[in-house]
N, CA, C and O atoms as CSV, one atom per row, in Angstrom:
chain,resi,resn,atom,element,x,y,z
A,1,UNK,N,N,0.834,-1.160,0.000
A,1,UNK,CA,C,0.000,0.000,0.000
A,1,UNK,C,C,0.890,1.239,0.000
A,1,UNK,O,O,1.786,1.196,0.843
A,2,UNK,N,N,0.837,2.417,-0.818
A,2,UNK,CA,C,1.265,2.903,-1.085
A,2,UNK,C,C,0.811,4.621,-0.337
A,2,UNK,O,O,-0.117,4.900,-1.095
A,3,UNK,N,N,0.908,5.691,0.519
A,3,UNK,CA,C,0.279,6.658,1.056
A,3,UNK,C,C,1.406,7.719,1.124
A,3,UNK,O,O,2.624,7.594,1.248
A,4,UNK,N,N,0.441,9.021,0.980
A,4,UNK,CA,C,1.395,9.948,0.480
A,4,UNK,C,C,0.383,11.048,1.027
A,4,UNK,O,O,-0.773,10.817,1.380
A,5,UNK,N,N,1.197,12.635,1.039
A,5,UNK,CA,C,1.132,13.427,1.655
A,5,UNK,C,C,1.884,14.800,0.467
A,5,UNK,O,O,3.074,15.108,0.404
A,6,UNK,N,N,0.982,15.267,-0.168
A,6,UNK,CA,C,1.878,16.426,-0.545
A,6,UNK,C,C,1.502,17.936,-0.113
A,6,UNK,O,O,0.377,18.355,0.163
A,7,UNK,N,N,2.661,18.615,-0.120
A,7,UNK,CA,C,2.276,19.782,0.314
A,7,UNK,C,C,2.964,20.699,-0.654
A,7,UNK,O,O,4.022,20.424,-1.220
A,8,UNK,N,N,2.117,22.081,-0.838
A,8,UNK,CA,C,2.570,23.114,-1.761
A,8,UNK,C,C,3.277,24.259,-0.944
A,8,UNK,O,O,3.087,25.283,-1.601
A,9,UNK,N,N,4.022,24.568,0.210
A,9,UNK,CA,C,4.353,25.499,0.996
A,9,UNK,C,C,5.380,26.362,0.498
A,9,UNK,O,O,5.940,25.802,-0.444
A,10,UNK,N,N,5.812,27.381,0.713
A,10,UNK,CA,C,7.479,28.176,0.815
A,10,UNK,C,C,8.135,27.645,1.912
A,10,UNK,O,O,9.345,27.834,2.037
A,11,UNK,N,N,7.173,26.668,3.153
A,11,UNK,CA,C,8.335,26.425,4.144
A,11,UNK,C,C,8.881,24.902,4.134
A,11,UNK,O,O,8.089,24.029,3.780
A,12,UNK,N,N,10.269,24.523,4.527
A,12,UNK,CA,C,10.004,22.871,4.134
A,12,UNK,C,C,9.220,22.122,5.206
A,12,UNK,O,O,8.880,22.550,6.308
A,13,UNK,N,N,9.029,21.083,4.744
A,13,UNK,CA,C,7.780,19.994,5.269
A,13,UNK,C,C,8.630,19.296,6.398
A,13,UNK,O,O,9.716,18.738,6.244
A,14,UNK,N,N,7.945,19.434,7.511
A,14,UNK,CA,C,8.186,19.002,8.765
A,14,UNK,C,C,7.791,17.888,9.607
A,14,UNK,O,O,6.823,17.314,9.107
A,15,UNK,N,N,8.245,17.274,10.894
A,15,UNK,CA,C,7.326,16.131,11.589
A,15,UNK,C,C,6.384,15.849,11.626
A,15,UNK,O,O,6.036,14.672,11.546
A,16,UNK,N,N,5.382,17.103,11.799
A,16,UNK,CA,C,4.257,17.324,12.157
A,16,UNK,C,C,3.420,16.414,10.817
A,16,UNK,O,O,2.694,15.449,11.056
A,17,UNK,N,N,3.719,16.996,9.261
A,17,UNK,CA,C,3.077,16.334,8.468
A,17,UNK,C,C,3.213,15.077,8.326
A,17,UNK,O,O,2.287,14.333,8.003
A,18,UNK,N,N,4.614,14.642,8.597
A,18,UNK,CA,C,4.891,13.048,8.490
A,18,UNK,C,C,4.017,12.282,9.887
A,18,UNK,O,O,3.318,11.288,9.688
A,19,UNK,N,N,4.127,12.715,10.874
A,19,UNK,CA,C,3.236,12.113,12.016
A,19,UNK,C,C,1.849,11.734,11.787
A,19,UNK,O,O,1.279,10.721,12.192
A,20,UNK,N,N,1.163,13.136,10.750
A,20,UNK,CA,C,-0.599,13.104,10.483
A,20,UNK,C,C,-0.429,12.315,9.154
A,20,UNK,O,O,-1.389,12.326,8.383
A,21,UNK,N,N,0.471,11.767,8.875
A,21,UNK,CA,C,0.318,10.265,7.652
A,21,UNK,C,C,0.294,9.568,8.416
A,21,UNK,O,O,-0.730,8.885,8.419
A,22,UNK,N,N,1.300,9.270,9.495
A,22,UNK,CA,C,1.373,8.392,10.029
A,22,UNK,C,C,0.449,7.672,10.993
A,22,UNK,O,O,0.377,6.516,11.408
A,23,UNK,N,N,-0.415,9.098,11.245
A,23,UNK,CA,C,-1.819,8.859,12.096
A,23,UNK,C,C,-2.985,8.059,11.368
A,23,UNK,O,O,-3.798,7.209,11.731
A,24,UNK,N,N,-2.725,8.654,10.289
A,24,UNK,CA,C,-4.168,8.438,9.188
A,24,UNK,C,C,-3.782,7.163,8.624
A,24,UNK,O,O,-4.679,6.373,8.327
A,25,UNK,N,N,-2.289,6.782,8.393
A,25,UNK,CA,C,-2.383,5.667,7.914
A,25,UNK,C,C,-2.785,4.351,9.164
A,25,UNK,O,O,-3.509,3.371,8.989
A,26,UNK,N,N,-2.420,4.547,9.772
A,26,UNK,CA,C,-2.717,3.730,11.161
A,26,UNK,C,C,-4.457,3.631,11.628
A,26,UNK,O,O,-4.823,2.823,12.482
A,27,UNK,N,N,-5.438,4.589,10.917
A,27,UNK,CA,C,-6.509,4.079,10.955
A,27,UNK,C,C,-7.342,3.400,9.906
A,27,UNK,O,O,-8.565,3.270,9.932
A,28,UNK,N,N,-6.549,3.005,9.021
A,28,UNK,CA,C,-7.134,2.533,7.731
A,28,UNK,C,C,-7.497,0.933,8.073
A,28,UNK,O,O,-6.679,0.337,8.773
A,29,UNK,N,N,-8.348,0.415,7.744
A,29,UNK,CA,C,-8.320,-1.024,8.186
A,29,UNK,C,C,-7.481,-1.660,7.314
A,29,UNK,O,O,-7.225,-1.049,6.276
A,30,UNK,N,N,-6.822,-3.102,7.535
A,30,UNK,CA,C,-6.041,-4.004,6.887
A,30,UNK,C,C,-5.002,-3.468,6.439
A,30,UNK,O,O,-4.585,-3.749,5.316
A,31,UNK,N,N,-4.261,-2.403,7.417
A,31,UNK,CA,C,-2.981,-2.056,6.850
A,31,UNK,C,C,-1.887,-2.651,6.717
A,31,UNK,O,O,-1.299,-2.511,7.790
A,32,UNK,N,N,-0.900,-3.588,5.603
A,32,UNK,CA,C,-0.191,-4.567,5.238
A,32,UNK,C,C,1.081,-3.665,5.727
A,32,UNK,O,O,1.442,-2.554,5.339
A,33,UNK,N,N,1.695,-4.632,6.824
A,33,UNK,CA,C,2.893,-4.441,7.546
A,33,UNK,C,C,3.735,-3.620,6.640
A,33,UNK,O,O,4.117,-2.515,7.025
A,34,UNK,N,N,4.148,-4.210,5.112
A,34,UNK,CA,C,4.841,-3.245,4.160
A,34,UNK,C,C,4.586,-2.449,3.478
A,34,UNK,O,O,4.868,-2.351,2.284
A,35,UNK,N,N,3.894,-1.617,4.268
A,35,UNK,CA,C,3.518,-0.268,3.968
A,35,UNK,C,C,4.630,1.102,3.061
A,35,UNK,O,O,5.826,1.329,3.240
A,36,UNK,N,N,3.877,1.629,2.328
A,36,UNK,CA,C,4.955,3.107,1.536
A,36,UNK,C,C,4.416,4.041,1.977
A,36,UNK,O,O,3.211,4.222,1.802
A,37,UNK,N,N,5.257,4.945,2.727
A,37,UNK,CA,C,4.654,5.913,2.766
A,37,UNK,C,C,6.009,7.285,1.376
A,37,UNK,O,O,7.197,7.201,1.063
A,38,UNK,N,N,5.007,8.192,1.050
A,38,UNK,CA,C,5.898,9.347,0.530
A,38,UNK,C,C,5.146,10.496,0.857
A,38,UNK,O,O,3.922,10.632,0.880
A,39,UNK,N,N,6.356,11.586,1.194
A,39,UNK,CA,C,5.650,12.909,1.049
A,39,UNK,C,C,6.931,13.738,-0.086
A,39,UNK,O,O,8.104,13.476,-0.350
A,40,UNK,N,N,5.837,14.963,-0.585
A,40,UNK,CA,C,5.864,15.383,-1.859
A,40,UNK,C,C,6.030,16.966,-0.693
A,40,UNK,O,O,5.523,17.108,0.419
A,41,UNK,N,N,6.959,18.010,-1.508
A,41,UNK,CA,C,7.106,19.009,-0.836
A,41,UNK,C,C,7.797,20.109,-2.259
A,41,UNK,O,O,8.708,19.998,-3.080
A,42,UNK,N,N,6.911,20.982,-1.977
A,42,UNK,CA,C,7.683,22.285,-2.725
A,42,UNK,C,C,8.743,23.063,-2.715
A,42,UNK,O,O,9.110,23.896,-3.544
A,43,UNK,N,N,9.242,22.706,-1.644
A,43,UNK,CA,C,10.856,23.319,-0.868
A,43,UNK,C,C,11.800,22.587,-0.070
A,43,UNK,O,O,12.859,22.970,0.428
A,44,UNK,N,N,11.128,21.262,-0.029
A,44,UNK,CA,C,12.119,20.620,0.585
A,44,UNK,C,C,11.169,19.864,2.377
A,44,UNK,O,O,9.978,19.688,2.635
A,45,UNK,N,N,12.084,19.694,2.967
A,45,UNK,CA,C,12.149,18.956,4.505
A,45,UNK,C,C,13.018,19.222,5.348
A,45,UNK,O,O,14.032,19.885,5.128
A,46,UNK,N,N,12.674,18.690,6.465
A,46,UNK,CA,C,13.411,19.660,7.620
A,46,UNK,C,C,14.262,18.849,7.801
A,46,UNK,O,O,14.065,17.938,6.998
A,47,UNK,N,N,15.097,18.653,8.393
A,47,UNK,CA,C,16.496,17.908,8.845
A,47,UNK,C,C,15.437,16.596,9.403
A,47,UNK,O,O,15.149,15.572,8.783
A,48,UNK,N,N,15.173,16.842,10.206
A,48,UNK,CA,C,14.614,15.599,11.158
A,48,UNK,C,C,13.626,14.708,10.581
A,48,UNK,O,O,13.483,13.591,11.077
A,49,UNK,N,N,12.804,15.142,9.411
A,49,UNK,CA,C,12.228,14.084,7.958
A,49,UNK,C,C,12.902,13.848,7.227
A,49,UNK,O,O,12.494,12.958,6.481
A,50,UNK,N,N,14.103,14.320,6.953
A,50,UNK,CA,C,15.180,13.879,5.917
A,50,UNK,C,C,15.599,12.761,7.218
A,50,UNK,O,O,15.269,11.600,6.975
A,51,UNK,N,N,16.095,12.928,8.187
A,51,UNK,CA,C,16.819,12.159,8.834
A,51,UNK,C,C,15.351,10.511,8.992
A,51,UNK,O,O,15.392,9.455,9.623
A,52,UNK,N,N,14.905,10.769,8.601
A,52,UNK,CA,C,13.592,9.953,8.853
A,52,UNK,C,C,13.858,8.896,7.421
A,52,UNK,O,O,13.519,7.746,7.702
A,53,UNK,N,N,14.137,8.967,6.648
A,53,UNK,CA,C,14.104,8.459,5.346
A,53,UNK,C,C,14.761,7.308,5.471
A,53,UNK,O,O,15.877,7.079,5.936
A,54,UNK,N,N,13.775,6.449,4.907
A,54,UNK,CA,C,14.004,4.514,4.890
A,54,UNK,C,C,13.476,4.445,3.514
A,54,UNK,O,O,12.774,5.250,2.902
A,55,UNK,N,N,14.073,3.071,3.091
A,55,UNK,CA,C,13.454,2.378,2.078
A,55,UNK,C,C,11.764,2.412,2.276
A,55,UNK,O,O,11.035,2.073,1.344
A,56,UNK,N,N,11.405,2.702,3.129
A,56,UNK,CA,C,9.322,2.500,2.934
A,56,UNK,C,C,9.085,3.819,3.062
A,56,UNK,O,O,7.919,4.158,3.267
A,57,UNK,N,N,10.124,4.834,2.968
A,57,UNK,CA,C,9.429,6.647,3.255
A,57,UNK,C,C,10.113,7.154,2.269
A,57,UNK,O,O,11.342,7.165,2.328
A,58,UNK,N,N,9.503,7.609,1.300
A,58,UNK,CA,C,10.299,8.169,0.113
A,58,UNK,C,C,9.801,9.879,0.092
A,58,UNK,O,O,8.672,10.304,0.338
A,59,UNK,N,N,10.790,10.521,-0.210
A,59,UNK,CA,C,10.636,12.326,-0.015
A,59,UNK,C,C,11.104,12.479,-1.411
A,59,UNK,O,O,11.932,11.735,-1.937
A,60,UNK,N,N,10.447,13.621,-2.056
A,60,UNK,CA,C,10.258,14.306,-3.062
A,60,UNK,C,C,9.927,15.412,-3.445
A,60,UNK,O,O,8.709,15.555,-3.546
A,61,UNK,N,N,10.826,16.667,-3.823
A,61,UNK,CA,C,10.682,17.635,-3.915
A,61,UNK,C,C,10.685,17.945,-5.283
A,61,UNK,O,O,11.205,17.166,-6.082
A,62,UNK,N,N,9.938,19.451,-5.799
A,62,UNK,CA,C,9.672,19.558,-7.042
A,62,UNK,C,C,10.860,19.750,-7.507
A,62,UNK,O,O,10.409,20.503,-8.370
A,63,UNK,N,N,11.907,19.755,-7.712
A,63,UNK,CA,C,13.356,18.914,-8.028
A,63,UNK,C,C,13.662,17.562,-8.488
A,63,UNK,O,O,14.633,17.111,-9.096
A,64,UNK,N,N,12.796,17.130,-8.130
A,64,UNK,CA,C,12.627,15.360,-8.328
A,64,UNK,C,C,12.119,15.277,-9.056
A,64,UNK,O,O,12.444,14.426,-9.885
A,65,UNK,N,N,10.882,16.146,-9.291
A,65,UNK,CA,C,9.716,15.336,-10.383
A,65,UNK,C,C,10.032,16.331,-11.714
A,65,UNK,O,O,9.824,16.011,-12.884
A,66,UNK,N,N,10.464,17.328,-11.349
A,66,UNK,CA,C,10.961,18.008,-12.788
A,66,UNK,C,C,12.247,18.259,-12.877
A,66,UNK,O,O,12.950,18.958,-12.147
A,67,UNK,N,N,12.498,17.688,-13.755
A,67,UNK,CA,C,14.289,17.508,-13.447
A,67,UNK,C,C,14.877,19.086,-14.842
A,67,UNK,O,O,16.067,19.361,-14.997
């Protein structure tokens, strides 16, 4: 399952948004242990969501998707 989070801000994307995926994904029924999560950001992430980044949390900034 694949869950994602984008945001359009000037500021970069912080805990707070990765936590309220992490909330919402946690009430979904039959959530399969190997879960994806990604968040999508217009400026980037804060140190402490970059420092967050695993193979199942993928970050992406409009840098990424338009190269």
């Amino acid at each position: 399952m694949l869950a994602a989070e984008v945001k359009w801000t000037s500021e970069p994307v912080g805990l707070a948004v990765l936590h309220t995926l992490e909330r919402r994904v946690a009430l979904l029924p039959r959530v399969v242990p190997d879960r994806q999560l990604a968040l999508f950001a217009k400026t980037g992430f804060t140190a402490d969501v970059q420092a967050r980044r695993t193979p199942s949390l993928a970050l992406y900034t409009l840098d990424d998707l338009l190269p």
